[in-house]
N, C-alpha and C positions, 0 to 999 in steps of 0.2 A: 243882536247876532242873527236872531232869523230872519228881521228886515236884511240886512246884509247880503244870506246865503241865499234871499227871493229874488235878490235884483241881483246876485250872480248868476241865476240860473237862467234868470230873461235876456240879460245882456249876450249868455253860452248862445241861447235860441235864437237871439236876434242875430247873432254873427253869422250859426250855421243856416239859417235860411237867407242872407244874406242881404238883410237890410243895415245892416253898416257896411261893413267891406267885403262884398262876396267872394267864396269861396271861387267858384266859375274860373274868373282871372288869375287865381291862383297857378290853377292847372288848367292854362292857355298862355300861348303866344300875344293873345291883345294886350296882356296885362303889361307885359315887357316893352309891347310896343306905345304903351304910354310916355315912356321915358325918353328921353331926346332920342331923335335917333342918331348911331354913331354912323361913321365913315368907314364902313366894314372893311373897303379896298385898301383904306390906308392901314384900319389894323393889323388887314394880313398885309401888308409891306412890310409892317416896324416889327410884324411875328418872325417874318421871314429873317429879316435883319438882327433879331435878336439868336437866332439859331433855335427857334421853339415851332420846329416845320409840321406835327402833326398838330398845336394847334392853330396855327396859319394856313392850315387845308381846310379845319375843320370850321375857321369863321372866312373863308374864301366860298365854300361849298354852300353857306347860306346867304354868300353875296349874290353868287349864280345863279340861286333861287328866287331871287326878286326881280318882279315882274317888271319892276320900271324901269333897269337897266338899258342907258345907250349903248351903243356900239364901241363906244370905244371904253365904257366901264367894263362891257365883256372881252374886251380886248387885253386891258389889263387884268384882269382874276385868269385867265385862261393863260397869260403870261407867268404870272405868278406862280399859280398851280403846278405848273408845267413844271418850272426850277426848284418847287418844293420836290415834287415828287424825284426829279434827277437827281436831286442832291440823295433824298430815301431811298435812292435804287427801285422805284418803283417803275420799270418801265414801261408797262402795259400802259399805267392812268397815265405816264408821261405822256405819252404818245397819242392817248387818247384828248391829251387837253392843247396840246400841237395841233391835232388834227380838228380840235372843233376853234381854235384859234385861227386857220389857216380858210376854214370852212364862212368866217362871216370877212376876212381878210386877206387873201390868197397871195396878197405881195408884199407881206410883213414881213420884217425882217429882222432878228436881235442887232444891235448895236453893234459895232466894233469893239465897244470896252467892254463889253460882257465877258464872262468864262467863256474860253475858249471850250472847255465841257458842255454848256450848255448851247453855245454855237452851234456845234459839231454834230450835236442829238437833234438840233431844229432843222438842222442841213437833210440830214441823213433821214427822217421822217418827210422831211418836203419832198424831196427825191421820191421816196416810195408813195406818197398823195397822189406827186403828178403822174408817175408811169400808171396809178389804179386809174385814172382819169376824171382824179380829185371828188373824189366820191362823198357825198355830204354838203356839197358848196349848197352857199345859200343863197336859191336865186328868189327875185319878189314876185316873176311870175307863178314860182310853185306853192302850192298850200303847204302850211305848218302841218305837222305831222299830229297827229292827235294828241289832246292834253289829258295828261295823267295826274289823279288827284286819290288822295290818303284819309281814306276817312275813321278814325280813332277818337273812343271817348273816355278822356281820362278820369282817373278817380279823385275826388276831394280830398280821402288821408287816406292816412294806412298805419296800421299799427307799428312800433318800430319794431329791429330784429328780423319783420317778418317778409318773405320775398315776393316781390310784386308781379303778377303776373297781369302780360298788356297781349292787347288782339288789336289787330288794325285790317281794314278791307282796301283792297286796292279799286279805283275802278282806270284798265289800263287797255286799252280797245287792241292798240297794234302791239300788244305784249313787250312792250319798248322793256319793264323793270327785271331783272335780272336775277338781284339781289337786294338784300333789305339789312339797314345795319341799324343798333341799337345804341346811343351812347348816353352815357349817367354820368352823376357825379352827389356825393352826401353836400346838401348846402350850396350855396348859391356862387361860391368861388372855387378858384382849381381849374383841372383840366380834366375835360369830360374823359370818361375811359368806355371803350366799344368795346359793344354785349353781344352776346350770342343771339340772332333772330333767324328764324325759319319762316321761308317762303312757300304754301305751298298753293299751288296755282294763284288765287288772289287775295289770300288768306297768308294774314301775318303774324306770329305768336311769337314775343320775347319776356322775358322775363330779368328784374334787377337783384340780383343776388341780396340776401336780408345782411349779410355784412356792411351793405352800403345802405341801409335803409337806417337810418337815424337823424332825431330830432334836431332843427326844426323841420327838416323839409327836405325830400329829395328831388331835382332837374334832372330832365331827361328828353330824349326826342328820337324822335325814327326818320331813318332816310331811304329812298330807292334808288339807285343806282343803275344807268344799264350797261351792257357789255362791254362797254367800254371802262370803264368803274369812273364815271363819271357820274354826281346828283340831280337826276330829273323831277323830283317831288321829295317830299317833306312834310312831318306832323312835328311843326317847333323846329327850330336850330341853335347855334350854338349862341348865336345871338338873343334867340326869344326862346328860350327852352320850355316844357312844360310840368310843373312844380304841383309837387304832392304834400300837401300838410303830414307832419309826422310831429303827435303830440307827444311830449316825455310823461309817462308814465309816474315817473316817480314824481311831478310835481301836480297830481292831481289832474285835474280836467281840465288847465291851463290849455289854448287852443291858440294854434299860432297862425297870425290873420299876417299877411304880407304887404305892408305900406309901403310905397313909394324904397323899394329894395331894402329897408328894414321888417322885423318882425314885432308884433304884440299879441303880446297874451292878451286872453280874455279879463281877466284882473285887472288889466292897465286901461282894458276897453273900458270897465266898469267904473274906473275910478275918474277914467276921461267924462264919462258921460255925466256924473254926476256935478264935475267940475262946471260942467257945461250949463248944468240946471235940466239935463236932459229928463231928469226922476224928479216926477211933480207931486207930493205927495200934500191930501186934506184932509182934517181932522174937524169931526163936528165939529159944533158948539159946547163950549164949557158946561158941565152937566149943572143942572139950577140945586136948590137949596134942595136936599134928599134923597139927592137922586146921584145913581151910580155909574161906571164906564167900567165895560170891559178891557178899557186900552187898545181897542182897534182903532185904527187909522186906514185908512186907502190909499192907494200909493197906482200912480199910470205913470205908464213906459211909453214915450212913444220914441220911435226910430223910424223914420222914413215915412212911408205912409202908413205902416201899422204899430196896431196899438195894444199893450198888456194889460190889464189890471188885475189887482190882485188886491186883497184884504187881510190886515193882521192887528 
C-alpha cells in the first residue's frame, strides 16, 4: 500500500509539471488545435439552418479571426453573420457585417431566392455605403490598419465552486477595440454563455461566476470587438476555447489531464503507466545464510526525460 500511494504521488508530479500530458494545452487554444481541424464556415451554415443563431455567430466570429482566410471565405462569414444577426434584430452588428462584406466586395449582391427581409436590409445598408462614399473599401494600395493582439495567461485549475478571476492586456495602437466580451461554459460541450468583462483603457478584467466552475474543467475565451460589434482579436474561441482543470474534491486528489477531448485522472495515469512497465522497480540480492532484509526495494519513475527514485 505505500508502494502504491509513492507512485501515486510521482505519477500526481509528473502530470502537474507536465511530463505526461501537460497542463499548458489544457488552458490554450494549441491544444484544440491539435484535433482535425473543422469547417467553421460550414458549421456556422448548418448552426444557421438549424435556428441555433447565437451559436452560429459565436463559431462564425472565430472563423473571422483566422488568418488564413480567402476572400471569398470572408465573403461568406460576413454573409452569414449578417442574416444571423437580421434575423436577432441586431441591427447595428447587421450592418456592420454588410458593410465589412461590401468593403473587400462592393458588387455583391444576395440572390433572388433569398428573404426578401434580408434583401431588403442588404439594399438599404448598400444605399447608405455608397452615399458615405463607401467608407472602409479595401483597396491593396492602402496599408492594413494596425494589428491588435490579446495577451492573457491562463490558469492550470482552479478549485471548484470557486469564481475565476481573468486579466487580459490589450496591445491596440489605433484603439480600433471598443468592447471586450467574455464567454464560458462548465465542460467541454453546450453553448458558451457571455460574461460580464470590463475594459478599461487596455486593461481587461472578467470574471466566471463559481456556479459554473465545476469538475472536470471549465472553457472559456475573450473577444475584442470594435464599434462596429464586430471581432477583431481573440484569446481562444469558440472553436479552441481555453480550459481550466477543475479537480472534484470529494474524489481525492484525482487530477483531470485532458486527452485527445476525453479526460483522465491521475489514477488511470498511474495504472496506465504501470501497464506500460513505466515503474522499474530492483530489489538486491537474496540475503545469504544469516543475514537479514529490511524489505526495501527501490523503485524509478521515469516519464519523459525525467526521473524519480524513491526507496521503500
Amino acid at each position: 500500500m505505500r508502494a502504491w500511494r509513492l507512485l501515486s504521488s510521482l505519477a500526481l508530479v509528473a502530470a502537474v509539471n507536465g511530463a505526461l500530458v501537460p497542463l499548458g494545452p489544457l488552458a490554450s487554444p494549441a491544444f484544440a488545435q491539435g484535433r482535425p481541424q473543422q469547417d467553421l464556415v460550414a458549421r456556422g451554415q448548418q448552426l444557421f439552418e438549424d435556428q441555433q443563431y447565437e451559436e452560429s455567430i459565436q463559431t462564425l466570429s472565430a472563423a473571422l479571426l483566422r488568418p488564413s482566410n480567402n476572400k471569398v471565405q470572408k465573403i461568406d462569414i460576413y454573409r452569414l453573420l449578417a442574416l444571423n444577426y437580421i434575423t436577432l434584430n441586431r441591427k447595428d452588428e447587421a450592418e456592420s457585417a454588410v458593410r465589412g462584406l461590401l468593403s473587400i466586395e462592393p458588387s455583391y449582391a444576395l440572390p433572388p431566392t433569398e428573404s426578401p427581409r434580408f434583401r431588403d436590409f442588404f439594399t438599404t445598408v448598400r444605399t447608405k455605403w455608397e452615399e458615405e462614399g463607401r467608407p472602409g473599401l479595401v483597396k491593396e494600395s492602402e496599408a492594413a490598419p494596425p494589428a491588435v493582439s490579446m495577451k492573457h495567461a491562463s490558469p492550470s485549475q482552479v478549485e471548484a465552486s470557486t469564481q475565476l478571476d481573468l486579466t487580459a492586456t490589450l496591445e491596440d495602437p489605433a484603439k480600433r477595440v471598443t468592447v471586450v466580451r467574455m464567454y464560458y461554459r462548465t465542460g467541454s460541450k453546450g453553448k458558451f454563455i457571455e460574461g460580464d468583462a470590463n475594459l478599461d483603457g487596455l486593461r481587461v478584467r472578467a470574471s466566471i461566476p463559481s456556479s459554473a466552475v465545476s469538475p472536470p474543467l471549465v472553457e472559456y475565451y475573450l473577444q475584442g470587438f470594435d464599434r462596429g460589434g464586430l471581432p477583431i482579436v481573440s484569446r481562444g474561441d469558440a472553436a479552441a476555447p481555453l480550459r481550466v482543470a477543475v479537480p472534484d474534491g470529494s474524489k481525492g486528489w484525482v487530477l483531470p489531464v485532458a486527452i485527445g477531448g476525453g479526460v483522465l485522472g491521475a489514477a488511470a495515469i498511474v495504472g496506465g503507466l504501470a501497464l506500460a512497465g513505466v515503474f522499474k522497480s530492483s530489489s538486491k540480492a537474496p540475503p545469504g545464510p544469516g543475514q537479514q532484509t529490511n524489505g526495501n526495494s527501490n523503485v524509478t519513475v521515469s516519464v519523459g526525460e525525467q526521473r524519480w527514485g524513491a526507496r521503500w
